[in-house]
C-alpha positions, 0 to 999 in steps of 0.5 A, a space after each residue: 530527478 524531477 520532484 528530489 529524489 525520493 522516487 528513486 527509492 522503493 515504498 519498502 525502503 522507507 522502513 523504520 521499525 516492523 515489517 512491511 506492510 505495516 512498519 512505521 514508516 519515514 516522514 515521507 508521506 508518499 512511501 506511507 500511502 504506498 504503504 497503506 495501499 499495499 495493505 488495503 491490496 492484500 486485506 482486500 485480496 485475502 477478504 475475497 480469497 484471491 490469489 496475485 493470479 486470480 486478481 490478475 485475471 480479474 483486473 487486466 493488471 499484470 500478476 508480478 506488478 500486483 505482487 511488486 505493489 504488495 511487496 513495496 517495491 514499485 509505486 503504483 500507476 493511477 491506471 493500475 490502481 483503478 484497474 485493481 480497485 474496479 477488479 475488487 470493488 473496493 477503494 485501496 486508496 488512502 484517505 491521507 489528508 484524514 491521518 491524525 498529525 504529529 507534534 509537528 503537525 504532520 500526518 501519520 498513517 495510523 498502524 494497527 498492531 493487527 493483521 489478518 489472521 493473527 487472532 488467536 
């Protein structure tokens, strides 16, 4: 396979503790920006009240590929995920090359321990 064979792997696979979206994540940058989409998707849908329905209406993409990307278990297609960003008026891609790196030098993305409507 063309690039190794990490695209044979689903984003989700790439779990090492926690819950998708917001586990740690492998060493593999491409499954943590999977990652990072997928939770910019759902606080972007949740913010706008928006169902995998609604969204798919909106943005012309197919509802079972929104709720595929949601889960972790596809890597998104440029056009997909412009069509989504211009459905919901918000950028869902990553700023990667800002994470803050490791001692090895290599970028992390950053996980917070909060998410949508944990507070309490």
């Amino acid at each position: 396979m063309p690039g190794g064979t990490r695209r044979g792997k689903k984003p989700r696979d790439y779990v090492v503790a926690g819950e998708w979206p917001y586990a740690v994540m492998d060493n593999v940058r491409q499954a943590q920006v999977g990652q990072a989409l997928a939770r910019a998707l759902s606080e972007a849908m949740g913010r706008r009240g928006l169902s995998a329905n609604a969204l798919a209406t909106a943005s012309d993409v197919n509802r079972q590929v929104i709720s595929n990307i949601l889960a972790g278990t596809v890597w998104p297609d440029m056009f997909t995920l412009a069509s989504l960003e211009e459905a919901l008026d918000e950028m869902l891609w990553p700023r990667h090359t800002e994470w803050p790196t490791d001692g090895d030098g290599a970028r992390h993305q950053p996980i917070s321990s909060h998410r949508r409507g944990d507070e309490g």
